[in-house]
C-alpha positions, 0 to 999 in steps of 0.5 A: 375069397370075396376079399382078395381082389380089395386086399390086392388094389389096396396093396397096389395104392399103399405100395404106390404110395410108399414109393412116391408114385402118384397113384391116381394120376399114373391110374388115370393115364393107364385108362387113357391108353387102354381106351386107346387100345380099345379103339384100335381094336374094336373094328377087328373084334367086331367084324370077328363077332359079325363073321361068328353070328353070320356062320351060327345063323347061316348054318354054315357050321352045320353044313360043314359038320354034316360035310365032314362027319363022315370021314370024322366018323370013321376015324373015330371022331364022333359027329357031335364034336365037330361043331365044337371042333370048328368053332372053338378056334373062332368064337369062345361064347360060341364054342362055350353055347355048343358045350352046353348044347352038347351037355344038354343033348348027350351028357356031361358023362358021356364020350361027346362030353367028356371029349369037348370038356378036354377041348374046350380045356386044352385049345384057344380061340385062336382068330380072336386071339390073333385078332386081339392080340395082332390087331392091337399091335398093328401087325399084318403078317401072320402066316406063321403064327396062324399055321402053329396056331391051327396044328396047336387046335388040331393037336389039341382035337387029335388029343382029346378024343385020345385022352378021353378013350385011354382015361375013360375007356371009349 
């Protein structure tokens, strides 16, 4: 399998070539412009990362878990997601720590596992997406995309522990 990836630049630089296309300059300016992409959203990206480590250190993840887990609770939402649940549309690295947290603690196998392995699966980190993706393109209205993209992640929440109770019978 370790093959595919040369295989395929090889294809690119050979096809590049048949069609008279000089390769390595058209590489070189493609570079340029993601280098300038990459500068136009990197303050976005960062000021996201800051917000992320400032919310996991201050425990404000926590604190609201613990506000919420009550009413979670008794609609059948276990207390153990909702860390996952909260960060998931934030931060990928961070949402992907609390999985292993909750692997770690519960098991893989069991409801708590099972639920944010379907969450993980089915939802987007949607900030830095629109951060990503908006940022990049200098767009500043996103009241329509944020409000999809948060009933998208609360769909995909509501799915889970569905999912999980009909296929494993919690």
């Amino acid at each position: 399998m370790e093959f595919v990836m040369p295989i395929f630049a090889c294809t690119i630089v050979v096809f590049g070539l048949v069609k008279r296309v000089p390769v390595f300059d058209s590489f070189l300016k493609g570079a340029k412009d993601g280098f300038k992409i990459l500068y136009s959203i990197a303050p976005t990206i960062m000021g996201l990362v800051f917000a992320v480590d400032l919310l996991r250190a201050s425990g404000a993840i926590d604190q609201l878990s613990a506000f919420v887990a009550p009413a979670a609770e008794k609609i059948g939402f276990p207390a153990e997601i909702l860390p996952m649940a909260l960060l998931r549309p934030v931060s990928g690295s961070g949402s992907t720590a609390l999985l292993t947290s909750i692997y770690q603690d519960y098991g893989p196998d069991s409801f708590a596992g099972r639920v944010v392995s379907v969450l993980a699966g089915s939802s987007e980190t949607t900030f830095y997406a629109i951060a990503m993706y908006f940022g990049c393109i200098k767009v500043k209205k996103i009241r329509h995309t944020l409000v999809a993209a948060i009933a998208a992640d609360m769909t995909a929440l509501v799915a889970s522990v569905i999912i999980v109770r009909i296929f494993f019978g919690y």
